[in-house]
N, C-alpha and C positions, 0 to 999 in steps of 0.2 A: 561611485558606480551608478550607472544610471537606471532607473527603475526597467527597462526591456531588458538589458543584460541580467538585471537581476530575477525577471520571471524566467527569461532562458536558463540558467544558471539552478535557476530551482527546481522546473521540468527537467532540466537533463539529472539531476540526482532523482528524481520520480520515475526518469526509462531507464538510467543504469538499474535501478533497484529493479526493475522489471527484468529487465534481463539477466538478472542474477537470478529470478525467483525461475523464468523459463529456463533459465543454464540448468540449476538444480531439480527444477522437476525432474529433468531430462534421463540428470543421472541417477536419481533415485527413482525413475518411474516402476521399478519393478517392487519397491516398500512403499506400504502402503501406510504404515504408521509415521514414516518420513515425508510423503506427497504431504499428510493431515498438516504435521507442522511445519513443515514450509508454505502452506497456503494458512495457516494460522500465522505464520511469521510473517509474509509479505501483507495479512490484512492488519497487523499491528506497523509495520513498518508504514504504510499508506496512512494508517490513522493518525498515526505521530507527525508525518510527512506532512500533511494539511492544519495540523494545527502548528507548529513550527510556519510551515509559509505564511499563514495567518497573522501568526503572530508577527513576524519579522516584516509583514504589511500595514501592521498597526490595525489591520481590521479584525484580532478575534473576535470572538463573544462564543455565550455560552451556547447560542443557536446553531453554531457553525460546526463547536467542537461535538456535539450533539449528530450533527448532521455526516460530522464522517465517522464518527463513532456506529451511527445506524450502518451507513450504506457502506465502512468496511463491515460487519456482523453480517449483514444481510449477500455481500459478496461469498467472503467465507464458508455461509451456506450453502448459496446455490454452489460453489465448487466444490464442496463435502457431500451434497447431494447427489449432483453431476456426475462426478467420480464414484459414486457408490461405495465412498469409504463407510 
């Protein structure tokens, strides 16, 4: 497989997961304990999602997995924030 099919191939599991995460807000937007962990779920999902592509690029390290570790955490906030859960 050629290295383009394969970042295509890896973003498109990155937008289904997203639109799984917006399918399900959708229909739990009236729980508010459910919105919490689906946006706790899609910032783990994201964090795995990046080191996984990383790794299957041969380029991890430990800056990287660091690096979506913060900025899923720091997503998650402002969305529990945002949301005024």
């Amino acid at each position: 497989m050629s290295d383009e099919l394969k970042h295509v191939t890896h973003y498109l599991v990155l937008f289904i997961g997203l639109l799984v995460f917006v399918f399900l807000f959708s229909v739990y937007s009236h729980n508010k304990n459910a919105k919490a962990l689906i946006g706790f779920s899609f910032s783990v999902f994201y964090i795995l999602w990046g080191i996984i592509h990383h790794a299957l690029d041969g380029r991890l390290s430990k800056l990287i997995i660091l690096e979506y570790v913060l900025v899923g955490l720091f997503v998650f906030c402002l969305f529990f924030v945002a949301l005024g859960l």
